[in-house]
Each structure stands twice: as structure tokens, then as C-alpha cells.
C-alpha positions, 0 to 999 in steps of 0.5 A, a space after each residue: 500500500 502507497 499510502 501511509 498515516 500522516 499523509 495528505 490526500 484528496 479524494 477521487 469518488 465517492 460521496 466525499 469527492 474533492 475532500 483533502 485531508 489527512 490519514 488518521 489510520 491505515 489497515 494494509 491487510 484490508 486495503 482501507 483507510 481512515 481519512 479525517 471528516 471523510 465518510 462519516 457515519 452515524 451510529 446508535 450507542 445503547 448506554 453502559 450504565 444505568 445513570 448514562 442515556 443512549 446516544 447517537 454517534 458520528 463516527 469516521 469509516 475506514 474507505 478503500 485507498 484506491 478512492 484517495 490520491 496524494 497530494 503533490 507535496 510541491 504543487 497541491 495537485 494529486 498524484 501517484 506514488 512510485 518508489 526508488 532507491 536512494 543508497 540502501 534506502 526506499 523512498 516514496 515519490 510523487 510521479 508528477 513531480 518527482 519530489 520525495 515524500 518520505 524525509 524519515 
């Protein structure tokens, strides 16, 4: 998976399509991501204790990474993501503009 927590997207399709945000988390083996303020759901809580009410929940859901792109760290547009080796170590680039993502 090209996508990594931390990094800036855009989102491609869905019902959220233009959104730019930030991942919050990523799950590799299913191939989804929690995007912030990104397909929200709401969700009913029964109350866990007698003295508390039940409440309604927004509630952010993962969403399939191949919806999102990210965003060009020079130039704010989307791209894809390629890697290439520099001495021993892996980087993530952007295709568009060549500029290296990863500064680990």
C-alpha cells in the first residue's frame, strides 16, 4: 500500500469527492483507510450504565485507498506514488513531480 498515516490526500469518488485531508489510520491487510471528516457515519450507542442515556454517534469509516490520491507535496495537485532507491534506502515519490515524500 502507497499510502501511509500522516499523509495528505484528496479524494477521487465517492460521496466525499474533492475532500483533502489527512490519514488518521491505515489497515494494509484490508486495503482501507481512515481519512479525517471523510465518510462519516452515524451510529446508535445503547448506554453502559444505568445513570448514562443512549446516544447517537458520528463516527469516521475506514474507505478503500484506491478512492484517495496524494497530494503533490510541491504543487497541491494529486498524484501517484512510485518508489526508488536512494543508497540502501526506499523512498516514496510523487510521479508528477518527482519530489520525495518520505524525509524519515
Amino acid at each position: 500500500m502507497k499510502i501511509k498515516k500522516g499523509d495528505s490526500v484528496i479524494v477521487i469518488s465517492g460521496a466525499d469527492k474533492g475532500k483533502k485531508s489527512k490519514v488518521l489510520r491505515a489497515f494494509p491487510k484490508l486495503n482501507k483507510i481512515i481519512v479525517e471528516g471523510v465518510n462519516k457515519k452515524k451510529k446508535h450507542q445503547k448506554p453502559n450504565r444505568s445513570d448514562q442515556k443512549g446516544q447517537i454517534i458520528e463516527k469516521t469509516m475506514p474507505i478503500n485507498v484506491s478512492n484517495v490520491m496524494l497530494i503533490d507535496p510541491t504543487s497541491g495537485k494529486p498524484t501517484r506514488v512510485g518508489r526508488k532507491l536512494i543508497g540502501e534506502k526506499s523512498v516514496r515519490f510523487a510521479k508528477q513531480s518527482g519530489a520525495t515524500i518520505d524525509t524519515k
